[in-house]
N, C-alpha and C positions, 0 to 999 in steps of 0.2 A: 430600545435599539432600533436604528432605521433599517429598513425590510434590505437594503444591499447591505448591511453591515452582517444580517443577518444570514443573506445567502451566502456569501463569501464565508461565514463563519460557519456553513452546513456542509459548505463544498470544502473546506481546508480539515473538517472530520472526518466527511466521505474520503477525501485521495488518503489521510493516514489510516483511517482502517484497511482499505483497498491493500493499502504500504503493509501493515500487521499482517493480512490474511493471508496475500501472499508468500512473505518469509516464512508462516507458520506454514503452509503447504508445502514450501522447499524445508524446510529442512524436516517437518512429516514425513517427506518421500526422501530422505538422504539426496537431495539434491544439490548443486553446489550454489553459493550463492549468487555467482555471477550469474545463474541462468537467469533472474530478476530480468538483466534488462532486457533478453531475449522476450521473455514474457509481456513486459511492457512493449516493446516494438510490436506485438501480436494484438494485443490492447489497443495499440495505438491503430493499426491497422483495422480494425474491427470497427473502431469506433466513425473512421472516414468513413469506411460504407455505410453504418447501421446508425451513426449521429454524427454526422460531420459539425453541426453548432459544437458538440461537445469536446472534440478535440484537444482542444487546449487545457481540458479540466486534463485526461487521461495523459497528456504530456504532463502536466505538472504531478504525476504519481512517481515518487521516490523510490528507484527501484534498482539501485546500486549496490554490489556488493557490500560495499560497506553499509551503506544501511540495510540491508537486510538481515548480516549480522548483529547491528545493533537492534534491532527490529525482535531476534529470535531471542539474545542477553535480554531484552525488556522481558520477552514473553518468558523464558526463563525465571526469571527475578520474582513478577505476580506469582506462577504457578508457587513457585518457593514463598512467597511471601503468603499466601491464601492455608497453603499446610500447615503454616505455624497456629492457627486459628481452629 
């Protein structure tokens, strides 16, 4: 694999974990889903001062209600799918 094929393929696993970690925080905290994008706007913000290069990585973090729900159905599903084992 060429070394850009490869970092774009490190950075598109880093934003979906980022994407996971998050919905599992929200909905750990009974929080609604929509607060994601508030989150992300915060992310977003953090990252202009503290890695402005990085920006565009932490814009491209999926943080919409709807996926965040789909986000918590996945992590749902493993948990259930790991107990049957």
């Amino acid at each position: 694999m060429h070394h850009n094929a490869i970092a774009a393929w490190n950075e598109n696993e880093a934003v979906t974990k980022v994407s996971l970690r998050v919905a599992h925080l929200l909905a750990k905290e009974g929080k609604p889903f929509t607060d994601g994008e508030l989150i992300k706007s915060c992310l977003i913000v953090a990252a202009e001062e503290m890695c402005p290069e990085n920006v565009d990585l932490f814009k491209s973090i999926s943080l919409s209600a709807r996926t965040v729900a789909r986000r918590v159905k996945e992590i749902g599903t493993n948990i259930n799918d790991d107990r049957e084992y």
